[in-house]
N, C-alpha and C positions, 0 to 999 in steps of 0.2 A: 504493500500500500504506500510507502514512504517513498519508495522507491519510484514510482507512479506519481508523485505527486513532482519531484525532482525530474520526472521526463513531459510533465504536461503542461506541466503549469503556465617677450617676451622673455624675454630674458629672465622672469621673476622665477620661472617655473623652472628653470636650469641651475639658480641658485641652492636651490633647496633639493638635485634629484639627486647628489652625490647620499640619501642616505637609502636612493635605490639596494648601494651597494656595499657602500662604506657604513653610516649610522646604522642601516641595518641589521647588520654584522654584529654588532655589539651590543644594541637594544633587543632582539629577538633571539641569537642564539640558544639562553638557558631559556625561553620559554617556548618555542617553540623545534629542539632537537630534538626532542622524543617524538617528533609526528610525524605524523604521513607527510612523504613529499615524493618528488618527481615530477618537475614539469607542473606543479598545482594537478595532478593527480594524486588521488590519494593513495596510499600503498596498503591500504585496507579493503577487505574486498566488500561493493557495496548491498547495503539492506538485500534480502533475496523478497522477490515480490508477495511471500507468503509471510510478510512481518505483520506481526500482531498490532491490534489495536492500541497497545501496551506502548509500543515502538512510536507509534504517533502520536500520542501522549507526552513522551518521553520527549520527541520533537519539541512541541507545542509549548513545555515546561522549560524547553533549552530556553525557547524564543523568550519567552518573559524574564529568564535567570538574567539572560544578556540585556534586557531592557532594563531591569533592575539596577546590576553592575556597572552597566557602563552608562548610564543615562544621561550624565555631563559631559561625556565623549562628544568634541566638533565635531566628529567625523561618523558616529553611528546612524545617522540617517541616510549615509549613504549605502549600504548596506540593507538588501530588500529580506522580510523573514525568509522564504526561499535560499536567498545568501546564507545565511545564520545556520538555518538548518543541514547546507552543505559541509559547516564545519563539524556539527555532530557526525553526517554520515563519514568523515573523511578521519575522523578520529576514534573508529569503531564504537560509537556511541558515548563515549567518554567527557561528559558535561564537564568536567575540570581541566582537560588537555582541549576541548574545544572553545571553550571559554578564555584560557592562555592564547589560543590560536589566533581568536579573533581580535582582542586584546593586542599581539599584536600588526595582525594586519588595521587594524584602525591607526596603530601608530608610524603604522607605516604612509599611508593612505596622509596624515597629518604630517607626516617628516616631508613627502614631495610634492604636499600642495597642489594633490590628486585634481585637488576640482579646479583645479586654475589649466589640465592638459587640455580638456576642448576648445579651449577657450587658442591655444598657443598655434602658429603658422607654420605648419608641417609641409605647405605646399609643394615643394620641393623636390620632399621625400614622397609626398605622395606622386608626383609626378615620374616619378621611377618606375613604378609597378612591381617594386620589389615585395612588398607586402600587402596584401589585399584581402579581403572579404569581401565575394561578390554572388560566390554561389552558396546552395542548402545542398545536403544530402537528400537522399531518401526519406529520413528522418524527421529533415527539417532543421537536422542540426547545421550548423555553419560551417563553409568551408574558410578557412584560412590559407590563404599560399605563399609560402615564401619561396621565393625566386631565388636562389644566392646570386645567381651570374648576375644581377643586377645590382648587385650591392657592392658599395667601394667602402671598406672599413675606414681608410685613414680620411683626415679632415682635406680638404683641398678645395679652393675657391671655387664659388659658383662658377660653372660657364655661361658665357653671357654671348646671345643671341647676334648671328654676323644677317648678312642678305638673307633672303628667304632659299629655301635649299640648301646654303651653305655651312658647312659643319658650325657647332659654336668651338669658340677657343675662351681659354682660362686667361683670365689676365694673369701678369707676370708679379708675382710679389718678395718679398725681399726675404732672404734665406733666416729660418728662423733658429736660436740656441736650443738645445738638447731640450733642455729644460721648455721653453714655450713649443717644443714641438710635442712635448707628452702631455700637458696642460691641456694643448690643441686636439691631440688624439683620445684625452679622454673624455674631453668638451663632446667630441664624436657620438663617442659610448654614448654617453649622458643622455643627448640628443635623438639619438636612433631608441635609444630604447626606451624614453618616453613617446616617440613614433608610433613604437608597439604598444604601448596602454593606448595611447589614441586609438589606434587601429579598433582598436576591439570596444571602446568604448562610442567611439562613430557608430560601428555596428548596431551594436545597441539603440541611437539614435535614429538611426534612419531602418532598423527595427528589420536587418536583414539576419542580426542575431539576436532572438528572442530570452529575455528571461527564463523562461522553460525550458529552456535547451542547451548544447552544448556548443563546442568548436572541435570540428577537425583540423587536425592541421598536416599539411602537404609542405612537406618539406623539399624540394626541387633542386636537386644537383647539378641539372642538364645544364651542362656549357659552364660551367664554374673552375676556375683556374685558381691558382697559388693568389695572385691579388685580388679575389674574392673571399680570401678566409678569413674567418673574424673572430676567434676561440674566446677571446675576452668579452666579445657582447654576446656571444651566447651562455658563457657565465650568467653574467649582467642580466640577461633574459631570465636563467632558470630560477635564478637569485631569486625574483620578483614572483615568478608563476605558484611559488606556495601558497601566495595571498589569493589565491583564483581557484581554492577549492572542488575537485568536483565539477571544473566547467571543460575539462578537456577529455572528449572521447576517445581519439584515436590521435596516432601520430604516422603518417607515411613518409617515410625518409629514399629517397631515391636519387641516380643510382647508386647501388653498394656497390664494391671493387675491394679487393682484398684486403686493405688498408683498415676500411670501414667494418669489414666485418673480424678483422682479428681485433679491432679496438671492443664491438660490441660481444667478442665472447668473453673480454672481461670483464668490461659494465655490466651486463646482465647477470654474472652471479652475486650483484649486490645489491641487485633489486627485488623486488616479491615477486611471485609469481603472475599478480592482477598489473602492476605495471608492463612488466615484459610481454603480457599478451596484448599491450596496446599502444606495443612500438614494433612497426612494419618494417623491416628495410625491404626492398623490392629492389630484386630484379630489372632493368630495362626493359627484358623481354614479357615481365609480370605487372608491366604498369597500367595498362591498360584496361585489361581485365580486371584487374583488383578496382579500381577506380571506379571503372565501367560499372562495376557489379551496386556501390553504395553510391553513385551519382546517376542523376539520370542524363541524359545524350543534353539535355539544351542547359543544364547548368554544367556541365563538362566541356571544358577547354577544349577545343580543336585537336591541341597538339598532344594529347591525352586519350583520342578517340572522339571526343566530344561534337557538339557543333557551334558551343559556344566560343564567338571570336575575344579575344585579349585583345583590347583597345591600345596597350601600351605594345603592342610587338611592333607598331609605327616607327614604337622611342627606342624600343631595345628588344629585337628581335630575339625568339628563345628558338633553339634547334627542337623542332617535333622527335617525341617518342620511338628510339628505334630509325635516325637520321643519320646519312653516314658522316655529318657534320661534328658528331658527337663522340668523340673522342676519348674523352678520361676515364669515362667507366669501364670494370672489367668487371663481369657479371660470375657472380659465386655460388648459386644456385645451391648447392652442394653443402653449404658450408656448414649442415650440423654432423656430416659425416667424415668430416675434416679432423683430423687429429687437431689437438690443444696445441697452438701457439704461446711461446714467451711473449706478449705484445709489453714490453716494459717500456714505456713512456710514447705508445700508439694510445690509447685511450683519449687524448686530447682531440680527436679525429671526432669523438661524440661527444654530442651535451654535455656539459658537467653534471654530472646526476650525484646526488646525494639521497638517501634513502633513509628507510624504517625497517629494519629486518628482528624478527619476535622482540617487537616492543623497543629496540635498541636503534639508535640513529649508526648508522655506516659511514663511514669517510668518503668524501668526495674522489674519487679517483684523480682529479685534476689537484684541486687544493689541500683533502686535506682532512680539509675541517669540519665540522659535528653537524652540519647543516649546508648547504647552499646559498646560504644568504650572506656570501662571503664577499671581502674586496676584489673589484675588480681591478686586473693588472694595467697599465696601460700596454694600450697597442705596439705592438713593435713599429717605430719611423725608422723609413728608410736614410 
């Protein structure tokens, strides 16, 4: 039943996002390392649909405990019951670890000055098409797509517009010291990854992701080179995703190539078993299908099987599924029958994932540390 109700139902703003990564690190640590995480998936597995009346009760009593507790909290109104109640099912029911949880995702939500992100000019980045939400699943639930070949991690002036047809060019600027060029790179981070709370908080807004539902997210390798990697903001992502409870269904990461998959057979033994069944890597040759199967043909990408056209392939063309244009992936197919690789210090290839294994929080394979909500490094400058 609970379960059912969870599927039915500017500068000012860059001031304040260093505790996306940094203040967070040290304000939520001891209260939220003993919980579910992974990507705001929770690593508990959720209510089964034959939960008692008991269980909604239980819900229902969280909802008021948190309205009690935290009722001087700026920031609890943001936060719908629906919300509230994901932090219960995301903490095996546990009214005092969900209550921590939420606790501090509100001070988190208050550290970066959450409700000033719609407000802030992403136009830019939105003009990339490097992240998007544009299509539903089957479901209903949202699709999310990150594009990498579309993403430039380091900071670099705007290009600015020559004759029509004609490329833009960078203006030229003046060579910067060590120091203002990591300042400059994490300024990046910063930026790009309150991109992604917008992202998903626009959705919301123009109500192509519904409160009752979830986000997939399509992780897209195709056509992605060495100056597309960006291990430090996706840190800096997963850092933030614990406050998102519950709202992530599925993840399709494509393509894999042996790199990728000797990193994920070591991530995954530090995950539960309900995360790992809802991280994909796909095949080249499996994308399609897979896709195919949870989208329907007019909200699916062209280049995916789809007929839906990408507006931005104008700005930044992406090589179609199975293109001989496509080059870096090497297709593993095989790979649980692969003997065990040493991958020692390949795991940076995947998300930094941090986890919950029998009750006990697991070291970040990348950092480290008792949770995810760690500092993020700056970029490497060239």
């Amino acid at each position: 039943m609970f379960k059912g109700m969870l599927r039915d139902k500017d500068a000012k703003g860059l001031a304040h996002t260093r505790s996306l990564t940094d203040s967070a690190a040290g304000n939520t640590r001891d209260s939220v390392g003993a919980m579910g995480h992974a990507g705001g998936k929770s690593s508990t597995p959720a209510l089964q649909s034959s939960s008692s009346d008991s269980e909604v009760a239980d819900a229902e009593a969280f909802v008021q405990l948190v309205k009690a507790r935290l009722k001087a909290h700026p920031y609890l109104s943001s936060l719908s019951e629906l919300d509230l109640k994901r932090f219960l099912v995301a903490n095996k029911g546990s009214s005092n670890h969900a209550l921590k949880h939420v606790q501090a995702a509100l001070d988190w939500r208050n550290a970066i000055n959450y409700k000033s992100i719609l407000n802030e000019d992403f136009s830019d980045l939105e003009a990339t098409g490097k992240l998007t939400i544009e299509s539903t699943d089957s479901q209903q639930n949202a699709v999310m797509i990150w594009q990498q070949s579309r993403h430039s991690p380091l900071p670099s002036s705007q290009p600015t517009s020559s004759a029509a047809g004609a490329p833009a060019t960078a203006p030229s600027t003046p060579k910067l010291s060590n120091r203002e060029s990591k300042e400059a790179a994490q300024a990046a981070i910063d930026r790009n990854l309150r991109f992604f709370i917008y992202t998903i908080l626009r959705a919301y807004q123009t109500h192509r992701l519904r409160t009752d539902n979830k986000l997939v997210v399509v992780i897209d390798r195709i056509g992605m080179t060495p100056a597309n990697y960006d291990q430090p903001l996706g840190k800096a992502i997963i850092a933030c995703m614990q406050f998102f409870p519950e709202q992530f269904e599925a993840y399709y990461v494509f393509p894999k190539n042996a790199v990728l998959m000797v990193a994920w057979k070591v991530t995954r033994v530090f995950l539960d078993p309900v995360t790992v069944a809802r991280i994909k890597l796909l095949g080249e040759g499996e994308v399609k299908a897979t896709l195919g199967a949870i989208i329907p043909k007019d909200e699916l990408l062209v280049r995916y099987g789809g007929t839906k056209s990408d507006v931005y392939d104008a700005v930044a063309p992406v090589p179609a599924v199975g293109s001989s244009e496509n080059q870096g992936a090497v297709d593993d197919d095989d790979d649980d029958q692969d003997d065990f690789v040493d991958a020692d210090g390949t795991a940076e290839e995947m998300l930094d994932l941090g986890s919950v294994r029998d009750g006990k929080a697991t070291p970040s394979l990348v950092t480290g540390n008792d949770s995810a909500c760690s500092p993020t490094s700056p970029a490497p400058v060239a």
